[in-house]
PDB file as gemmi writes it, atoms N, CA and C in Angstrom:
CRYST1    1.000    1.000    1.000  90.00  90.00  90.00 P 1                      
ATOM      1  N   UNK A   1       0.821  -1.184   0.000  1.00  0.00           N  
ATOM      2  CA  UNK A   1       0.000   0.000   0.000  1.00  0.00           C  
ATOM      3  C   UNK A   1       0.864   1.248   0.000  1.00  0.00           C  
ATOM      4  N   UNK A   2       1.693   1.465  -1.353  1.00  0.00           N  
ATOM      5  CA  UNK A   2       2.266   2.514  -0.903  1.00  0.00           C  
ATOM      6  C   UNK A   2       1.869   3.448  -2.206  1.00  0.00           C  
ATOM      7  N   UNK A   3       1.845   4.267  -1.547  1.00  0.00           N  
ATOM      8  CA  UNK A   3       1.386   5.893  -2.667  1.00  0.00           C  
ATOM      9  C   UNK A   3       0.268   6.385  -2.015  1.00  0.00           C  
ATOM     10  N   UNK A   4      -0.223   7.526  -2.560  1.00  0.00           N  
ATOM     11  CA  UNK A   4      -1.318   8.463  -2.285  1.00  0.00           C  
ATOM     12  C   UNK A   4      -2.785   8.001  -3.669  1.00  0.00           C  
ATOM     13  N   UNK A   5      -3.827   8.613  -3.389  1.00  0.00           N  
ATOM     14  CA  UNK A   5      -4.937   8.453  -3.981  1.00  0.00           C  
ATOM     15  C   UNK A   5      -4.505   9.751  -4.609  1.00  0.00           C  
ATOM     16  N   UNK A   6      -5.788   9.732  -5.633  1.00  0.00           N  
ATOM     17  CA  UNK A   6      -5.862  10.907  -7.065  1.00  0.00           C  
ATOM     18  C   UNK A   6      -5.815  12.232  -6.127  1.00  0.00           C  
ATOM     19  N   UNK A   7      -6.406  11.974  -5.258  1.00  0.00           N  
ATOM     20  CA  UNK A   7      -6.836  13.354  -4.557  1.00  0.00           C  
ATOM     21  C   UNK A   7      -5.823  13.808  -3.346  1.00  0.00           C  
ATOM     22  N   UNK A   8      -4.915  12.915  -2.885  1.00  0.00           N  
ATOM     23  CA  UNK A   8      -3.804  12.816  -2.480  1.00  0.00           C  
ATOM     24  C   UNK A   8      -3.562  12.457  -0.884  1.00  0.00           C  
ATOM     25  N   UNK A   9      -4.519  11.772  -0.837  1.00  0.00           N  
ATOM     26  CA  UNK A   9      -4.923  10.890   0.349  1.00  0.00           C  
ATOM     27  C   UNK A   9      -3.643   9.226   0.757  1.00  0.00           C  
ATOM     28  N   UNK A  10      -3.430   9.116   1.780  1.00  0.00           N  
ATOM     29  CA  UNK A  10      -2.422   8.085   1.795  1.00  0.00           C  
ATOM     30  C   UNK A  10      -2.960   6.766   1.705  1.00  0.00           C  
ATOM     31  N   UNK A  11      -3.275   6.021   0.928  1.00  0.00           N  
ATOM     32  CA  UNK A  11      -3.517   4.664   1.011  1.00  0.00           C  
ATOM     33  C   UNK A  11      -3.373   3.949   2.441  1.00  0.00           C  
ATOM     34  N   UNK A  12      -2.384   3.908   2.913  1.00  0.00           N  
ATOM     35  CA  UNK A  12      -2.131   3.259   4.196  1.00  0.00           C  
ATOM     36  C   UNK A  12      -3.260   3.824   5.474  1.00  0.00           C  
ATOM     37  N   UNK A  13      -3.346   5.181   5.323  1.00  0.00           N  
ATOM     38  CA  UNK A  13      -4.540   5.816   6.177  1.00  0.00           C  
ATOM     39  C   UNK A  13      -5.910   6.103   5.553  1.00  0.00           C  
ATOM     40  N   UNK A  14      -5.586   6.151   4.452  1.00  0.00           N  
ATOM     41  CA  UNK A  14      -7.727   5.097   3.916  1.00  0.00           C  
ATOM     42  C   UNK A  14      -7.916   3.680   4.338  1.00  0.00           C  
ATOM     43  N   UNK A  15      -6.754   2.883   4.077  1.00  0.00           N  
ATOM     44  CA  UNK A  15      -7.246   1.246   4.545  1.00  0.00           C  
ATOM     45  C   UNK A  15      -7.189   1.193   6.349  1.00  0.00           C  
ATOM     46  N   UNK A  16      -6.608   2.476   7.134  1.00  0.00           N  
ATOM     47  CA  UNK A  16      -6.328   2.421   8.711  1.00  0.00           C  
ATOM     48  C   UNK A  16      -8.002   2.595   8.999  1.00  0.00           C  
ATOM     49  N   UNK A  17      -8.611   3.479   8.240  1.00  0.00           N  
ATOM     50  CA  UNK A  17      -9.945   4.315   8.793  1.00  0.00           C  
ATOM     51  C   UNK A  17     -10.667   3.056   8.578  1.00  0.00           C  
ATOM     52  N   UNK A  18     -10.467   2.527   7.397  1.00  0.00           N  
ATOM     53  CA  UNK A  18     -11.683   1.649   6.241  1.00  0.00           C  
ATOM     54  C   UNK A  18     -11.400   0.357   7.981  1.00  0.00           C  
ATOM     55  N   UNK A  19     -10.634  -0.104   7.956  1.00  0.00           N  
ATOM     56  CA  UNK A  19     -10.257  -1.558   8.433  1.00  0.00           C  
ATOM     57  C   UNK A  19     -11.146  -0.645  10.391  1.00  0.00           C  
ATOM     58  N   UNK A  20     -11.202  -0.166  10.685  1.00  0.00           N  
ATOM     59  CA  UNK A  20     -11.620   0.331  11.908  1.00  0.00           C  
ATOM     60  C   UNK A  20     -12.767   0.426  12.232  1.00  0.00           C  
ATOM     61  N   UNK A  21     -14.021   0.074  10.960  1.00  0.00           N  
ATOM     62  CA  UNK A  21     -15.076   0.374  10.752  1.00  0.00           C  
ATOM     63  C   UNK A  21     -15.866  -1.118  10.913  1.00  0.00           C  
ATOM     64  N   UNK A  22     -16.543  -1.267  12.070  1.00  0.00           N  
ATOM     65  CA  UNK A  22     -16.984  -2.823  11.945  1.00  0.00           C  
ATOM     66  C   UNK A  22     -18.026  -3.290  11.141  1.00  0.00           C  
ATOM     67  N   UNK A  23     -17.601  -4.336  10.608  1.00  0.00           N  
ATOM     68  CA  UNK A  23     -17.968  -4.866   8.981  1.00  0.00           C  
ATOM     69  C   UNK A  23     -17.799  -4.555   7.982  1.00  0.00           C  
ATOM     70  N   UNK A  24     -16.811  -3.912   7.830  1.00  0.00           N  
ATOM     71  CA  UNK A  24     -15.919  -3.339   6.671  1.00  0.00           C  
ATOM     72  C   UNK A  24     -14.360  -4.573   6.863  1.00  0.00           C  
ATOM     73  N   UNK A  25     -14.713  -5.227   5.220  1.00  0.00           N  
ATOM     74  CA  UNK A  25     -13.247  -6.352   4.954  1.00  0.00           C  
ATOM     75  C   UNK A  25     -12.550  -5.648   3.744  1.00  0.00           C  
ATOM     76  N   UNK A  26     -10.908  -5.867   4.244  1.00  0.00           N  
ATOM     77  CA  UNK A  26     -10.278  -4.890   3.131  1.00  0.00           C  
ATOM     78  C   UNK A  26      -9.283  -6.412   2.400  1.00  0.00           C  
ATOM     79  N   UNK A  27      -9.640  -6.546   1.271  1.00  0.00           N  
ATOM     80  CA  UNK A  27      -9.280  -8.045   0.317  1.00  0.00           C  
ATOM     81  C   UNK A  27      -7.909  -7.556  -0.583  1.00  0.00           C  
ATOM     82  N   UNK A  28      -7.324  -8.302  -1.390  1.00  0.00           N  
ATOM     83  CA  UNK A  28      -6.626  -7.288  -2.588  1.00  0.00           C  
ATOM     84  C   UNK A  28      -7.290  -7.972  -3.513  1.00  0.00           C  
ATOM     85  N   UNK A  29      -6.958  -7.080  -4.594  1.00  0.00           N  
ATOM     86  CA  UNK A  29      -7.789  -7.441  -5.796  1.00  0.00           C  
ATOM     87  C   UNK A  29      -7.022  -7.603  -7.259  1.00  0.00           C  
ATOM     88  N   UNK A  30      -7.442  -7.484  -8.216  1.00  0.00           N  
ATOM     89  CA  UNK A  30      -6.613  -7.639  -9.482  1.00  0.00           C  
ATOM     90  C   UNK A  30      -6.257  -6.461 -10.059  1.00  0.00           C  
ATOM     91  N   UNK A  31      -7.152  -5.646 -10.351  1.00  0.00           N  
ATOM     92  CA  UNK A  31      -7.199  -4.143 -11.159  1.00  0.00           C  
ATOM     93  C   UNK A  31      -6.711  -3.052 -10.041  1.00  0.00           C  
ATOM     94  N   UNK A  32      -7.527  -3.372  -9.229  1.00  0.00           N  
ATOM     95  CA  UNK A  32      -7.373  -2.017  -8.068  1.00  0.00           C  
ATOM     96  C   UNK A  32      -6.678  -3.037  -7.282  1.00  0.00           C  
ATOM     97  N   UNK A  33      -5.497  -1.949  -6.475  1.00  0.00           N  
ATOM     98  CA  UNK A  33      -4.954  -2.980  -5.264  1.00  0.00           C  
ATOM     99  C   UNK A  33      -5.714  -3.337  -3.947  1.00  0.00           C  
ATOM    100  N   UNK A  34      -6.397  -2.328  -3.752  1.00  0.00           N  
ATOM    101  CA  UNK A  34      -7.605  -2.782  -2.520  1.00  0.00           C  
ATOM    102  C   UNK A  34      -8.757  -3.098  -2.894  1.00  0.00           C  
ATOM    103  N   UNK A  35      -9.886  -3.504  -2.239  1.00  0.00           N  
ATOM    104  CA  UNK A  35     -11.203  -3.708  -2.398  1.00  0.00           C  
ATOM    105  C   UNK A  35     -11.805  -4.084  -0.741  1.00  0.00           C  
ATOM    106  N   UNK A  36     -12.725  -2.871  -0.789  1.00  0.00           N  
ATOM    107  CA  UNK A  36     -13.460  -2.580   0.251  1.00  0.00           C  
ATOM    108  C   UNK A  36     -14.909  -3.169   0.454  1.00  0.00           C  
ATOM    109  N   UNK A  37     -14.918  -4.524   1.296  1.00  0.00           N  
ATOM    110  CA  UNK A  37     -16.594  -5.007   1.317  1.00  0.00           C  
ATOM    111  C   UNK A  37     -17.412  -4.813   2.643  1.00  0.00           C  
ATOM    112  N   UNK A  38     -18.470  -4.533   2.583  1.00  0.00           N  
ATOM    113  CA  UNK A  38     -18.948  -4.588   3.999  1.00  0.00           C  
ATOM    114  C   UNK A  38     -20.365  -5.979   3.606  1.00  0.00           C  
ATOM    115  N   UNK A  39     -20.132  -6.077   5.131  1.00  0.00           N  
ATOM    116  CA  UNK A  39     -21.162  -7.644   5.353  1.00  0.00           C  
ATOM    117  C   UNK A  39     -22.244  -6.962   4.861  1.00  0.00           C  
ATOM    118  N   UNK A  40     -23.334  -7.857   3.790  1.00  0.00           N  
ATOM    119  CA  UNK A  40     -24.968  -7.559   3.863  1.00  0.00           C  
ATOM    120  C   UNK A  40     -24.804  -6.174   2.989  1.00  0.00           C  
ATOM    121  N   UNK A  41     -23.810  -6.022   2.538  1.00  0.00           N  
ATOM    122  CA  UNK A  41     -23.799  -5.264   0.967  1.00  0.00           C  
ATOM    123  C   UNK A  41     -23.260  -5.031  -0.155  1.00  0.00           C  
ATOM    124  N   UNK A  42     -24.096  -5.324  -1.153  1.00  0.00           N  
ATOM    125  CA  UNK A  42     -23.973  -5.755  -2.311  1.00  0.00           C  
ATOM    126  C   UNK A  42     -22.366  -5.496  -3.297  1.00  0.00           C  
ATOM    127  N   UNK A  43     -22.530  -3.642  -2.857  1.00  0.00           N  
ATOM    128  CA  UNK A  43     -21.556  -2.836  -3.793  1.00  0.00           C  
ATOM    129  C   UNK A  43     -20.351  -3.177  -2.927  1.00  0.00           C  
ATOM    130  N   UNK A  44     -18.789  -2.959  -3.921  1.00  0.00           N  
ATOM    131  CA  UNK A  44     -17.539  -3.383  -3.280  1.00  0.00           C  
ATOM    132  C   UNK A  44     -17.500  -1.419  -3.772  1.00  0.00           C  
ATOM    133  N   UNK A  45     -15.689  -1.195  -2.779  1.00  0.00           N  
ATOM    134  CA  UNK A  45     -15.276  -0.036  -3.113  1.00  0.00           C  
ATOM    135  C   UNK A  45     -13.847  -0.578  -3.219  1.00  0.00           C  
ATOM    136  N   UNK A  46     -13.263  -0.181  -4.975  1.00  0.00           N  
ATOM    137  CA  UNK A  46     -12.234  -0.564  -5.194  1.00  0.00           C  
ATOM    138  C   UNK A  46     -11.762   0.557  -5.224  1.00  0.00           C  
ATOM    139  N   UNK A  47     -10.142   0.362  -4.384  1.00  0.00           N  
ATOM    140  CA  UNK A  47      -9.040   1.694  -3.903  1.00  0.00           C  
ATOM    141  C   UNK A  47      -8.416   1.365  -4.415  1.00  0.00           C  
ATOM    142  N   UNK A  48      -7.169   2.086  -4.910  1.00  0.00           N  
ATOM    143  CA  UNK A  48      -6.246   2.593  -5.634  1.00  0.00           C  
ATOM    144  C   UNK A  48      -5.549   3.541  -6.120  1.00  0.00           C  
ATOM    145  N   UNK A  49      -4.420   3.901  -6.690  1.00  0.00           N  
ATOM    146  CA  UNK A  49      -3.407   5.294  -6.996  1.00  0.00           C  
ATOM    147  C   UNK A  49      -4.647   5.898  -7.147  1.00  0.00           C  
ATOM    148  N   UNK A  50      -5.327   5.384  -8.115  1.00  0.00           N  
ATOM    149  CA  UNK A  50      -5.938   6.107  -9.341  1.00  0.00           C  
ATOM    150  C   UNK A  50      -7.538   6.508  -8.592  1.00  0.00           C  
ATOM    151  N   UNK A  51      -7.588   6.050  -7.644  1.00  0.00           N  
ATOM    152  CA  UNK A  51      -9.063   6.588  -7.080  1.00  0.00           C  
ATOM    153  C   UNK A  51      -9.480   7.622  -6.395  1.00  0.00           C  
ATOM    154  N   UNK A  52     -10.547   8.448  -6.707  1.00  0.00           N  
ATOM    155  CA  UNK A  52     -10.722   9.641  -5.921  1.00  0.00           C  
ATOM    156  C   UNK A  52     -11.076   9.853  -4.849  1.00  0.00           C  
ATOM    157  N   UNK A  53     -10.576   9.721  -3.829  1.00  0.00           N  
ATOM    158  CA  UNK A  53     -11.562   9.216  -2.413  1.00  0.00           C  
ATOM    159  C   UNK A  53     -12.448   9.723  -2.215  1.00  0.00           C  
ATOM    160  N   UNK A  54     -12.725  11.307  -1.992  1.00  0.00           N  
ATOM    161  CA  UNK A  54     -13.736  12.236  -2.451  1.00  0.00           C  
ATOM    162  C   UNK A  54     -14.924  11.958  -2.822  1.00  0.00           C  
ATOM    163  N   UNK A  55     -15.053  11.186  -4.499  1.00  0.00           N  
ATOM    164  CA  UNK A  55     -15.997  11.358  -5.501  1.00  0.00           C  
ATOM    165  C   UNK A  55     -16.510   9.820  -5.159  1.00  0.00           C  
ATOM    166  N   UNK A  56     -15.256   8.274  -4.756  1.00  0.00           N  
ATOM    167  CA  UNK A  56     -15.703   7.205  -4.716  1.00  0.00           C  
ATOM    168  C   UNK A  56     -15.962   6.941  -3.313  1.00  0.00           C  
ATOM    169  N   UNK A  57     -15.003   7.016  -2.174  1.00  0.00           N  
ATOM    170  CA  UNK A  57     -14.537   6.239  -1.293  1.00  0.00           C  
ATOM    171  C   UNK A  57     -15.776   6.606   0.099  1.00  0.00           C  
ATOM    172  N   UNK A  58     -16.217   8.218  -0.363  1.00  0.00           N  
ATOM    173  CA  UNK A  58     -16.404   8.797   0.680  1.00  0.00           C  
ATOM    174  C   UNK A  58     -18.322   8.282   0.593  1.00  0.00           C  
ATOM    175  N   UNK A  59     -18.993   8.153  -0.874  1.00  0.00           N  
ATOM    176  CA  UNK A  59     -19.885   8.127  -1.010  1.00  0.00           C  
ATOM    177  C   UNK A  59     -20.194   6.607  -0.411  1.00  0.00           C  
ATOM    178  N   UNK A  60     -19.839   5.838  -0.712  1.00  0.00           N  
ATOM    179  CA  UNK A  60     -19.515   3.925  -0.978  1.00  0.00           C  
ATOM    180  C   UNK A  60     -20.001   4.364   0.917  1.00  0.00           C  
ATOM    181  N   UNK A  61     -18.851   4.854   1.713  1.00  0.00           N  
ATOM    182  CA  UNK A  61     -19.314   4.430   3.326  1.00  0.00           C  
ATOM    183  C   UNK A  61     -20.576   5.640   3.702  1.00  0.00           C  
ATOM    184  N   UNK A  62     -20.856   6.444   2.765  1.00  0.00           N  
ATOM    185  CA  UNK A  62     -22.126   7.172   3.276  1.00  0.00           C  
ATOM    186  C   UNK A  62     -23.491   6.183   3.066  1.00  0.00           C  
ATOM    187  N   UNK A  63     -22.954   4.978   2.041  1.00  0.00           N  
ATOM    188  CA  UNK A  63     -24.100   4.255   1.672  1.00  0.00           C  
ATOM    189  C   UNK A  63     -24.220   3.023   2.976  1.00  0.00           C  
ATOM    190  N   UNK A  64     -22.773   2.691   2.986  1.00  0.00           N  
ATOM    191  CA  UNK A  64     -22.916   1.524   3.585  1.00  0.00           C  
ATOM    192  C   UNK A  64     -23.055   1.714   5.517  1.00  0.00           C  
ATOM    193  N   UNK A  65     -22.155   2.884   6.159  1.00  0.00           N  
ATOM    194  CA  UNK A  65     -22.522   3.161   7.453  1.00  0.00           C  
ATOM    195  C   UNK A  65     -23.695   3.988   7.573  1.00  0.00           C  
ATOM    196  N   UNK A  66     -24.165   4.813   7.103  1.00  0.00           N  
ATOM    197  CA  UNK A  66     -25.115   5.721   7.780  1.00  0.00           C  
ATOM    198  C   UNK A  66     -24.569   7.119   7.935  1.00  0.00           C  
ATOM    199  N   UNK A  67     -23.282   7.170   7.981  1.00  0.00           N  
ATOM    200  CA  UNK A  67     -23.247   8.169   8.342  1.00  0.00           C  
ATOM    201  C   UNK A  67     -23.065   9.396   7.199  1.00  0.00           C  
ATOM    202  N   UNK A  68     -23.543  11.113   7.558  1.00  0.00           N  
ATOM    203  CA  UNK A  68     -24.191  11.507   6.656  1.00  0.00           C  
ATOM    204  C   UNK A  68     -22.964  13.095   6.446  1.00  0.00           C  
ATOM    205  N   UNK A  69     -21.706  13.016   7.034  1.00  0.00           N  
ATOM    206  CA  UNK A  69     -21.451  13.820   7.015  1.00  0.00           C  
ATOM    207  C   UNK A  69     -19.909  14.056   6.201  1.00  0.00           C  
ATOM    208  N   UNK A  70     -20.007  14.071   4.927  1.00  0.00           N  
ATOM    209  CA  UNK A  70     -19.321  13.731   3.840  1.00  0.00           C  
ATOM    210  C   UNK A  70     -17.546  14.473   4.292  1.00  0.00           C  
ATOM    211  N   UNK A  71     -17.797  15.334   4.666  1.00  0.00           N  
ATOM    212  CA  UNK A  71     -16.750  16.481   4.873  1.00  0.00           C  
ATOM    213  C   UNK A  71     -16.086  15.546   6.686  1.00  0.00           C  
ATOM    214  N   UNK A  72     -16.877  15.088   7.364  1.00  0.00           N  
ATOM    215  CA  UNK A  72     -16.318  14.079   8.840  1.00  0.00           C  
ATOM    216  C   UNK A  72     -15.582  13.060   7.926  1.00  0.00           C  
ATOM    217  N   UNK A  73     -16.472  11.958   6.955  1.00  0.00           N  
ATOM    218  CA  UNK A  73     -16.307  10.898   6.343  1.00  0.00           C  
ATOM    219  C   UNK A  73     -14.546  11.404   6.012  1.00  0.00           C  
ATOM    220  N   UNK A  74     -14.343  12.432   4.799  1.00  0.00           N  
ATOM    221  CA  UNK A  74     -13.124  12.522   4.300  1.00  0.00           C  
ATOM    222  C   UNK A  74     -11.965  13.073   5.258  1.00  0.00           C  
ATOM    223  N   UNK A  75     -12.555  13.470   6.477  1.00  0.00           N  
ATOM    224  CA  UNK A  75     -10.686  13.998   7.484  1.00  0.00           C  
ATOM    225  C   UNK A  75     -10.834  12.983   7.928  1.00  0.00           C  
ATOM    226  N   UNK A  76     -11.483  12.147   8.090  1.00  0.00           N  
ATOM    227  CA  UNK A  76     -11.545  10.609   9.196  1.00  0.00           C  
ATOM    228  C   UNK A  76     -10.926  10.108   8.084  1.00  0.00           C  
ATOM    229  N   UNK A  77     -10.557  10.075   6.659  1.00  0.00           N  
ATOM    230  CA  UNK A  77      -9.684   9.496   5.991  1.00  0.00           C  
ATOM    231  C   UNK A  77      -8.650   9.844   5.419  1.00  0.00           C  
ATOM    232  N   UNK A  78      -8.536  10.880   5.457  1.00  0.00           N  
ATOM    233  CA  UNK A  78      -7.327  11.752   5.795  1.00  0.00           C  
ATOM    234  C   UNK A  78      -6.443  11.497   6.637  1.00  0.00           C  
ATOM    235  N   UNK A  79      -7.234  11.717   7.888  1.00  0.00           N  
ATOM    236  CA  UNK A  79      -5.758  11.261   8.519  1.00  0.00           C  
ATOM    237  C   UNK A  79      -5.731   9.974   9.169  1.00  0.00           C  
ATOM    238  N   UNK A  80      -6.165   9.043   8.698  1.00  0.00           N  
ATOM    239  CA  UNK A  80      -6.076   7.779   9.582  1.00  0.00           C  
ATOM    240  C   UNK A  80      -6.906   7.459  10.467  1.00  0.00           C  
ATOM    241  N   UNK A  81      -7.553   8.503  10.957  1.00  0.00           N  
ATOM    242  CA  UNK A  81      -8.776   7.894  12.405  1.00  0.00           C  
ATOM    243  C   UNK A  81      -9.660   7.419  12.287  1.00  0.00           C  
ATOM    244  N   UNK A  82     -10.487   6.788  13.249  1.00  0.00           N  
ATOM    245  CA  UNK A  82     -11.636   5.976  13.433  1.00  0.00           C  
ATOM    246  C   UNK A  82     -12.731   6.676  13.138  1.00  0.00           C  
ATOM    247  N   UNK A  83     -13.494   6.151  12.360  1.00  0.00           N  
ATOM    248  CA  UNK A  83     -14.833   6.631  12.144  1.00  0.00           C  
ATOM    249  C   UNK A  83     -15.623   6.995  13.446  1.00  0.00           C  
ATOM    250  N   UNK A  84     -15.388   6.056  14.520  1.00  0.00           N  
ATOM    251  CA  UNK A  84     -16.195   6.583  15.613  1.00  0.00           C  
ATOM    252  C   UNK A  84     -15.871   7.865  16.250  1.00  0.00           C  
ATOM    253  N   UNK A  85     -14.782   8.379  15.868  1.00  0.00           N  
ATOM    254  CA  UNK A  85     -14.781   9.708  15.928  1.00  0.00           C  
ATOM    255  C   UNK A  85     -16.014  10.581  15.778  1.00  0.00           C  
ATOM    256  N   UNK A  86     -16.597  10.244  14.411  1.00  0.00           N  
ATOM    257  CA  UNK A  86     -17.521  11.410  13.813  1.00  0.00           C  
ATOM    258  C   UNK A  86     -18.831  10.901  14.210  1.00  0.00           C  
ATOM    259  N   UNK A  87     -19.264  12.048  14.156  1.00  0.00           N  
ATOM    260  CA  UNK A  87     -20.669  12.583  14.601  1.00  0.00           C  
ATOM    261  C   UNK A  87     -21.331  11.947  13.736  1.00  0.00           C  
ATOM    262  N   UNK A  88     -22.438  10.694  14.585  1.00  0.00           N  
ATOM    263  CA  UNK A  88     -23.174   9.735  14.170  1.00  0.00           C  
ATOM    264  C   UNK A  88     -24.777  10.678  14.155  1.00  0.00           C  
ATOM    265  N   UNK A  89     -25.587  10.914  12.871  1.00  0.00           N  
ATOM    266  CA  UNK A  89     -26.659  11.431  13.217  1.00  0.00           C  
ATOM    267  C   UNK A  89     -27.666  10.587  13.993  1.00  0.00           C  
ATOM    268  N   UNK A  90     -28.072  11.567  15.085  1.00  0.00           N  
ATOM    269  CA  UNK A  90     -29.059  11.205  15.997  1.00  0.00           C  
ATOM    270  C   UNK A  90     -30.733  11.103  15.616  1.00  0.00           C  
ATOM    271  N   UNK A  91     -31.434  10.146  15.475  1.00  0.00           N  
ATOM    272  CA  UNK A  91     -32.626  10.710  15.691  1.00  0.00           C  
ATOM    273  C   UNK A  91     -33.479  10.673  16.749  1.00  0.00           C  
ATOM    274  N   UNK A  92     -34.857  11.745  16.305  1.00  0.00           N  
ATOM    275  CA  UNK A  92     -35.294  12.338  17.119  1.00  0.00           C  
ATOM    276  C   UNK A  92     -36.825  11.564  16.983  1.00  0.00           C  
TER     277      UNK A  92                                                      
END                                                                             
């Protein structure tokens, strides 16, 4: 896992955040060097040099966790930290 994403994100701290997230499995793959699955859903998120985390990475876990806050989603992958960091919306 070495290099940055399109957008210039570190691979090693997208797969730290991704792998921290329970039910999120990080596989390797053929085309893309990572591939991101979560249990009980359908879509994979394939990572790589060439991927935008932004446009792919960030949408893929807005689908698959819940959580709704695109701009939390991308510094939680930025710099390596746990999703449980960010502000889980509450309802009322």
């Amino acid at each position: 896992m070495v290099g940055k994403t399109r957008d210039g994100l570190r691979l090693s701290q997208v797969v730290r955040t991704l792998e921290s997230i329970p039910g999120v499995s990080i596989r390797s793959g053929t085309n893309k060097n990572i591939i991101a699955l979560m249990e009980g859903h359908p879509r994979c998120c394939p990572i790589d040099r060439s991927t935008h985390a932004r446009r792919t990475v960030v949408p893929w876990l807005k689908a698959v966790t819940g959580y709704e806050s695109a701009r939390d989603i991308y510094d939680a992958l930025r710099s390596g930290n746990s999703l449980s960091y960010v502000r889980v919306p509450t309802e009322y």
